[in-house]
C-alpha positions as a Markdown table, in Angstrom:
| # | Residue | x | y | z |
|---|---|---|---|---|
| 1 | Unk | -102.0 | -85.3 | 58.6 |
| 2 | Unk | -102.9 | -81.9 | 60.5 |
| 3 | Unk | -106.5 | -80.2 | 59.8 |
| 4 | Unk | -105.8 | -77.4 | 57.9 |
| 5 | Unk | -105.7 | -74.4 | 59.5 |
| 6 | Unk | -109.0 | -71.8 | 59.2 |
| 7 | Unk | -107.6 | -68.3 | 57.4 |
| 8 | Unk | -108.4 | -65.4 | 59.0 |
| 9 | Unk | -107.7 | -61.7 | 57.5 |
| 10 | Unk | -107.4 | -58.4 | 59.8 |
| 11 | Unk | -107.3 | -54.8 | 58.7 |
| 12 | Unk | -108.8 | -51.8 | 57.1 |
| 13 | Unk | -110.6 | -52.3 | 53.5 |
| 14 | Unk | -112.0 | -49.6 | 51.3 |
| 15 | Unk | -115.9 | -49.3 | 50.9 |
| 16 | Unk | -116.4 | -46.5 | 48.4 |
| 17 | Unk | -114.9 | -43.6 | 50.3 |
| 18 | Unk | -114.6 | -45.3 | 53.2 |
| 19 | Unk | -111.8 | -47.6 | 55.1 |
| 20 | Unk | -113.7 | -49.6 | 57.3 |
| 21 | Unk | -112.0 | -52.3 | 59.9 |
| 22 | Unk | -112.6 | -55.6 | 58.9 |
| 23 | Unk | -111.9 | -59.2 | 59.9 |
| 24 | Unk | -112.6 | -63.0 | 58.4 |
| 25 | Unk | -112.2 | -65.9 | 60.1 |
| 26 | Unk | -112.9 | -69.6 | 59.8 |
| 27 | Unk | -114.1 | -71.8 | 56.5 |
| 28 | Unk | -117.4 | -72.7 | 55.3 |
| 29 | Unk | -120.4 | -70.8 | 54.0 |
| 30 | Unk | -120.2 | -67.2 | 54.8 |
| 31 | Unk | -121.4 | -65.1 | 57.8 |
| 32 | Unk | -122.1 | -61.5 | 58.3 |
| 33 | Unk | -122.1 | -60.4 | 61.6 |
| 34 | Unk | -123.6 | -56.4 | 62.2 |
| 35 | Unk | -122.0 | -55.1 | 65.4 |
| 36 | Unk | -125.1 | -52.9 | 68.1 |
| 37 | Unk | -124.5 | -49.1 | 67.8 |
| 38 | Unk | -121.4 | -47.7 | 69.4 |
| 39 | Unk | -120.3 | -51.2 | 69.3 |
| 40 | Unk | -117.6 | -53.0 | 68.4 |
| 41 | Unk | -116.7 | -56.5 | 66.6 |
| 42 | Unk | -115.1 | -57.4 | 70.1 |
| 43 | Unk | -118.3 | -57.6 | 71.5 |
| 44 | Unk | -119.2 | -60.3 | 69.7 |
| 45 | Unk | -116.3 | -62.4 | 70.5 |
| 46 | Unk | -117.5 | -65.4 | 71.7 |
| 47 | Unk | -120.0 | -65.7 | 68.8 |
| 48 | Unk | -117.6 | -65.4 | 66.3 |
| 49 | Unk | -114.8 | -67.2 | 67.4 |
| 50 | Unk | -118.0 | -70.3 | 67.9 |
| 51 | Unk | -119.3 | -70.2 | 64.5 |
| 52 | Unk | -116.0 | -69.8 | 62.9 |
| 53 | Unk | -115.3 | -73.2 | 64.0 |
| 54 | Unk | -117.9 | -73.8 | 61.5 |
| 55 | Unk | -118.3 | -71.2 | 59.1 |
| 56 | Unk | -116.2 | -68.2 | 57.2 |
| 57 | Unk | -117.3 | -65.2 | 60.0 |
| 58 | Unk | -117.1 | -61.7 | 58.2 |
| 59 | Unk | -117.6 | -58.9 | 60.6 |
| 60 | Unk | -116.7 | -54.8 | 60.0 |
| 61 | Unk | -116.9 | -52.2 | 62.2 |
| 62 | Unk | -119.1 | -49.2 | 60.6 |
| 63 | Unk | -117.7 | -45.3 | 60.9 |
| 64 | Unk | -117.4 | -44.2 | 64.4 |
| 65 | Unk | -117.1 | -47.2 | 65.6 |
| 66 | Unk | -114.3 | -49.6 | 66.8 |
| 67 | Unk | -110.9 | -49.1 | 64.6 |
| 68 | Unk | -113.0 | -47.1 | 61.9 |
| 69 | Unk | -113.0 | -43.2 | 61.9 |
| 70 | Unk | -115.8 | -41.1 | 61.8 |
| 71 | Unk | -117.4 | -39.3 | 59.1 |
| 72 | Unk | -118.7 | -35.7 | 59.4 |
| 73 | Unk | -122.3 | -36.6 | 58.8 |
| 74 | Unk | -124.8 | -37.7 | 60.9 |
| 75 | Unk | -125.8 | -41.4 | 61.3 |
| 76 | Unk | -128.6 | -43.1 | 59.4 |
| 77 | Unk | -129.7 | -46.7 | 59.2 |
| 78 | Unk | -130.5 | -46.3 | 54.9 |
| 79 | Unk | -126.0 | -44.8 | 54.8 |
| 80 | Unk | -125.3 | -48.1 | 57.1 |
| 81 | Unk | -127.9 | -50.2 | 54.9 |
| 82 | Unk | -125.7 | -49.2 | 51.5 |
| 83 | Unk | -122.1 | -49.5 | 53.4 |
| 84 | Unk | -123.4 | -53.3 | 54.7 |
| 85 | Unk | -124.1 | -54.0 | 50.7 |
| 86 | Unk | -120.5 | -52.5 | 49.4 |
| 87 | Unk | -118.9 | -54.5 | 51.7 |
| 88 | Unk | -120.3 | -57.4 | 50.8 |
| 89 | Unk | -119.5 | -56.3 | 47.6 |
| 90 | Unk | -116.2 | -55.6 | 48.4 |
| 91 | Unk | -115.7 | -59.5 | 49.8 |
| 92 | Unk | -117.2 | -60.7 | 47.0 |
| 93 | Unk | -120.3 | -62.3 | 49.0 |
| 94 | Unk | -123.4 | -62.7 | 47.2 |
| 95 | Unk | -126.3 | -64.6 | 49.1 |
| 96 | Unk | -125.0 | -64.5 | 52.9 |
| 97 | Unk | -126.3 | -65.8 | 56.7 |
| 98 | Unk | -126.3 | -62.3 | 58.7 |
| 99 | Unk | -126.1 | -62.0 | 62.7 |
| 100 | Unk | -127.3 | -58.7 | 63.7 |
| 101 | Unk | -127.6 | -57.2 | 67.5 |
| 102 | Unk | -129.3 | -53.9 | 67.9 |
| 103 | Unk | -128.3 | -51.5 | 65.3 |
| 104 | Unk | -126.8 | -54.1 | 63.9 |
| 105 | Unk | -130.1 | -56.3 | 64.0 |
| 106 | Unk | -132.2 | -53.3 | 62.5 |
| 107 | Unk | -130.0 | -53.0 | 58.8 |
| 108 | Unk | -130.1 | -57.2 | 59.3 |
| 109 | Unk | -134.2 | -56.5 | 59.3 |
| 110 | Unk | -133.7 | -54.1 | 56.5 |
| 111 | Unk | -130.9 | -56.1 | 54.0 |
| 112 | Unk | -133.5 | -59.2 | 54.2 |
| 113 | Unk | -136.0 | -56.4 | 53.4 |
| 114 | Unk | -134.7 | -54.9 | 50.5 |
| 115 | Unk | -132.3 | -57.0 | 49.5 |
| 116 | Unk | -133.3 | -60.7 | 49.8 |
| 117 | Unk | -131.3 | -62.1 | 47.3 |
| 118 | Unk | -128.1 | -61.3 | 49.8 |
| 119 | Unk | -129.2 | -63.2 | 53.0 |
| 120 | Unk | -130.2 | -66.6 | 53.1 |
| 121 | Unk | -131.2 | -66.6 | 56.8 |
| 122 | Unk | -130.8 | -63.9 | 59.5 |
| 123 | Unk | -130.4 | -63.8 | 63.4 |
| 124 | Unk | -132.1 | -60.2 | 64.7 |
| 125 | Unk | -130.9 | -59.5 | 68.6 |
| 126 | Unk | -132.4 | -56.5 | 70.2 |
| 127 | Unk | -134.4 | -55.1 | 67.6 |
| 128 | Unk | -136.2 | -52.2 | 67.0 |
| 129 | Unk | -138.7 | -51.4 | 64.3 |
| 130 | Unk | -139.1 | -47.8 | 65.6 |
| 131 | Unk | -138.0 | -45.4 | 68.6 |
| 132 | Unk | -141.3 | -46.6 | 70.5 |
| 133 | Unk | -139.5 | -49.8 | 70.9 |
| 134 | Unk | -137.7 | -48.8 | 73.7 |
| 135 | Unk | -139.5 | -48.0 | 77.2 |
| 136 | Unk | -140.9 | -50.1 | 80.1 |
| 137 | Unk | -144.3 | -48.3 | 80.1 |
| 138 | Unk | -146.1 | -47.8 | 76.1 |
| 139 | Unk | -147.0 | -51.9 | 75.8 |
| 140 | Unk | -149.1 | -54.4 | 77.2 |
| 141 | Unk | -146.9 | -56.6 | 78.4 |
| 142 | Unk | -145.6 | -54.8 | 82.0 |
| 143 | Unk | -141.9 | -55.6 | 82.1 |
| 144 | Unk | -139.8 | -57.3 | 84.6 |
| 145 | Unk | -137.6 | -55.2 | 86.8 |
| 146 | Unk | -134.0 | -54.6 | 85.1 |
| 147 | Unk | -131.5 | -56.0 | 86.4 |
| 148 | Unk | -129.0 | -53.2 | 86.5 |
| 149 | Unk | -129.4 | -49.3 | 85.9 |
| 150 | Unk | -130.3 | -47.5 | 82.1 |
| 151 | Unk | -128.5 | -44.5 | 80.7 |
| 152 | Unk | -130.0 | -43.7 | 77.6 |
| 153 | Unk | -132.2 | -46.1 | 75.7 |
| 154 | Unk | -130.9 | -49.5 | 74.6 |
| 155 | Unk | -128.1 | -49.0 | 76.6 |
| 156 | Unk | -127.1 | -50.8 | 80.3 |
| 157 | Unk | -125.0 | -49.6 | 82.4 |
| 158 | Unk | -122.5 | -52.3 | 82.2 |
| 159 | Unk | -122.8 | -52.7 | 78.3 |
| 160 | Unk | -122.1 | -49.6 | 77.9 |
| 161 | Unk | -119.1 | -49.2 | 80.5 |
| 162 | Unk | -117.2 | -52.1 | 78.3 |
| 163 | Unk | -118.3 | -50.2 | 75.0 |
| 164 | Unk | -116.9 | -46.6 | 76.5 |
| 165 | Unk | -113.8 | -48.7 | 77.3 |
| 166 | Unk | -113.1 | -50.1 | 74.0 |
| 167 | Unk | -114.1 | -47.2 | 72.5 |
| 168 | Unk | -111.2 | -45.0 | 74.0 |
| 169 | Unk | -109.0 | -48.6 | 73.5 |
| 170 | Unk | -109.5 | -48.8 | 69.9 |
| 171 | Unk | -110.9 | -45.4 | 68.2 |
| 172 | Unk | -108.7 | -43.8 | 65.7 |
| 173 | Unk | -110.4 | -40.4 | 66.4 |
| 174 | Unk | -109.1 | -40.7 | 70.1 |
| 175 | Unk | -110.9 | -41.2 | 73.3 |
| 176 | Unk | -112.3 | -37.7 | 73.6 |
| 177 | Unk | -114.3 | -37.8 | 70.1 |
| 178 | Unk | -117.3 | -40.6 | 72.5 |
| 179 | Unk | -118.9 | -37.5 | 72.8 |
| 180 | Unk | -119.8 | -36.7 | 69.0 |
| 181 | Unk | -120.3 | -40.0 | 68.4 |
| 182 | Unk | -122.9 | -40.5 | 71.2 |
| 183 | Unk | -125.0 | -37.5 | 70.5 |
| 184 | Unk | -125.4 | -38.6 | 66.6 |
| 185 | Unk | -126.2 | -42.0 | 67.8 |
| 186 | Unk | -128.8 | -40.4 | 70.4 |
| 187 | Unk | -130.2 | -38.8 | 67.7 |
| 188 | Unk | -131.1 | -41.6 | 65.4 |
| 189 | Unk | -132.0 | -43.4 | 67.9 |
| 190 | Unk | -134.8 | -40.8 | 69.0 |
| 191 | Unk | -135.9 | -40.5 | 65.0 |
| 192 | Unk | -135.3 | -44.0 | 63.5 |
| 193 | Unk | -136.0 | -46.5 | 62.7 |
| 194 | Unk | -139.0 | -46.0 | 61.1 |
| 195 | Unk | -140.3 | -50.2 | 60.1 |
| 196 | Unk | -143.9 | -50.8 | 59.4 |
| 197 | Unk | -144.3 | -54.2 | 61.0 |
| 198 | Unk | -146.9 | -54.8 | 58.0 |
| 199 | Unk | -143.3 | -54.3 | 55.4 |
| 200 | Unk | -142.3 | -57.0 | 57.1 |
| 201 | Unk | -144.4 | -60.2 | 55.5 |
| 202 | Unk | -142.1 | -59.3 | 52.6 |
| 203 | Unk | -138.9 | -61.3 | 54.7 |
| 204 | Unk | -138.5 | -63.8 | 52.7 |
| 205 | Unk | -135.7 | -65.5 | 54.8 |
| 206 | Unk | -135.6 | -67.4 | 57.9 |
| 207 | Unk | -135.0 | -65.3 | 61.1 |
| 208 | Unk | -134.4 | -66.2 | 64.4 |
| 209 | Unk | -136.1 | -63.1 | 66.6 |
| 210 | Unk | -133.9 | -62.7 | 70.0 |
| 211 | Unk | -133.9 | -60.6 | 72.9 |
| 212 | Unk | -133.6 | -60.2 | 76.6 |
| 213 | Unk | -136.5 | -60.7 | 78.9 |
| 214 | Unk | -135.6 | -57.6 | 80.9 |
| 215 | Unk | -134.4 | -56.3 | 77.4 |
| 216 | Unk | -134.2 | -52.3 | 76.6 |
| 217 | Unk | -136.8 | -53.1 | 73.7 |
| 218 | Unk | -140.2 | -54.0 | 75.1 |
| 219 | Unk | -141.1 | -57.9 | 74.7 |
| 220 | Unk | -144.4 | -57.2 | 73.6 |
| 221 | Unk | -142.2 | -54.7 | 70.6 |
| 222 | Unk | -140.2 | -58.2 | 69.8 |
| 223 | Unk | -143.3 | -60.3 | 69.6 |
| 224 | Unk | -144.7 | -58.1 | 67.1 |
| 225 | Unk | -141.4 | -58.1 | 65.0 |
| 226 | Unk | -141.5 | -62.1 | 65.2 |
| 227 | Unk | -145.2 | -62.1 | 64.6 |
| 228 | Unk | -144.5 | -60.2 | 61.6 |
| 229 | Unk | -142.2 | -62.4 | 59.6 |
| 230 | Unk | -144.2 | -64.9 | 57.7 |
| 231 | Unk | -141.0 | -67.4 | 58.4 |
| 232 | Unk | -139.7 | -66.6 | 62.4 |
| 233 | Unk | -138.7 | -67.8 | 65.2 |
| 234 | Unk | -138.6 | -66.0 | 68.7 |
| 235 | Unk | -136.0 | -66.7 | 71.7 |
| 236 | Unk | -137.0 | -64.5 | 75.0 |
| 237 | Unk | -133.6 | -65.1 | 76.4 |
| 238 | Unk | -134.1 | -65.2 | 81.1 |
| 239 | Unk | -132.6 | -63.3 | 83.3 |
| 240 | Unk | -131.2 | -60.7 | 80.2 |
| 241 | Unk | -131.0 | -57.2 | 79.4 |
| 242 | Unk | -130.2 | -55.3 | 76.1 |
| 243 | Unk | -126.6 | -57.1 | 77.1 |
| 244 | Unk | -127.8 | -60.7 | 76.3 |
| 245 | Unk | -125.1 | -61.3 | 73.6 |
| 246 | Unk | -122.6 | -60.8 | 77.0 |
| 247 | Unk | -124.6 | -61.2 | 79.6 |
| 248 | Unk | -125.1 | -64.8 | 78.0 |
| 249 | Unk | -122.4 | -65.6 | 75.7 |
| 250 | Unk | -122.4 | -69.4 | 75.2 |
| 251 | Unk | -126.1 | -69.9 | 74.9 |
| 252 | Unk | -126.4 | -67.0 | 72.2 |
| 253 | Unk | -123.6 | -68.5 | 70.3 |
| 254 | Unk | -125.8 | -72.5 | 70.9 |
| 255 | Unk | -128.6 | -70.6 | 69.9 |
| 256 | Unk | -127.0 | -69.0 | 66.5 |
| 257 | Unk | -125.2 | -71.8 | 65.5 |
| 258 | Unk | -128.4 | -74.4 | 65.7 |
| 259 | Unk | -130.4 | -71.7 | 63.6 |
| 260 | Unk | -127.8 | -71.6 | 61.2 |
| 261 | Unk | -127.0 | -75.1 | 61.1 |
């Protein structure tokens, strides 16, 4: 007899006022996965299509982002932190393991925050407690040489080339609206966060702390996020930058699935 074959589920769902692209994959306990800003769930391809081997992979693409159109708002982590809880809502997810890179690793930070009872363990990639985060220069740990040239902060060149590109692939508010979407992002990104580290002995939950040794986010930024959760783990990942989840796709998805296991 044949192994029955894993359902998966593509398409736009309704969160409040929104319809937000979403997809499921695979069986077994759930997992939320929170796609980096200007992102989209394509980018975490390999991971997903791993732990779905394993697990029922939930993953949605916030406004702006991917197949799901904008709003005429600007962007804040505290509007993404209630659309992550609707949608779980929406799926009918109580308690759930969350995988988080960047943005998406800051509203993980902040749903095991203020809402424990919905994740059971979390997986933080690239995060950022604050906009001080960022930069080679403010810690004391001197950072290594990147590897390959910034734009703006968080963002590599050659992340952000394959974001630009599925961006004008896959937005329903056409290729020419990047530029709307990337000044509101530039703006939260220069005004938020705002995490005390201290908030953070409140985690409750298991987390797996990960970045990039040549990472966007200063290592000595991710040590403090790590040394802050009274239940953490930390993974400096070699020879990365704030494109790890890419730059290293099989030993991020070994990494997440071991955690999670």
């Amino acid at each position: 007899m044949s192994a029955p074959r894993a359902r998966t589920a593509a398409g736009h769902v309704s969160v409040g006022d929104l319809r937000l692209y979403s997809e499921a994959r695979g069986e077994g306990s759930p997992v939320l996965f929170l796609h980096g800003g200007f992102g989209t769930i394509e980018a975490f391809g390999p991971q997903t299509s791993a732990l779905a081997k394993t697990h029922r992979v939930f993953a949605y693409e916030r406004p702006g982002h991917g197949r799901s159109a904008d709003v005429d708002a600007p962007y804040s982590y505290e509007t993404s932190l209630s659309e992550a809880i609707a949608y779980l809502d929406v799926q009918g997810l109580g308690a759930v393991d969350v995988v988080g890179y960047s943005d998406g690793a800051i509203l993980g930070l902040l749903l095991a925050l203020r809402h424990p009872e919905r994740v059971r363990r979390l997986v933080a990639i690239s995060a950022n407690l604050d906009p001080s985060g960022f930069g080679d220069t403010d810690g004391p740990v001197p950072a290594l040489p990147p590897r390959a040239s910034r734009t703006e902060p968080g963002v590599s060149a050659t992340s952000f080339d394959q974001d630009l590109e599925r961006y004008r692939r896959l937005s329903p508010d056409g290729p020419e609206h990047a530029d709307v979407v990337l000044e509101k992002l530039m703006t939260l990104w220069r005004s938020e966060p705002n995490i005390d580290p201290r908030a953070l002995a409140d985690v409750a939950a298991p987390v797996l702390v990960m970045a990039g040794d040549r990472d966007s986010i200063r290592v000595d930024h991710t040590q403090l996020i790590a040394a802050s959760l009274p239940n953490a783990e930390l993974c400096i990942l070699p020879g990365t930058s704030h494109g790890l989840v890419a730059e290293r796709p099989e030993l991020v998805s070994l990494l997440i699935a071991e955690f999670l296991a």
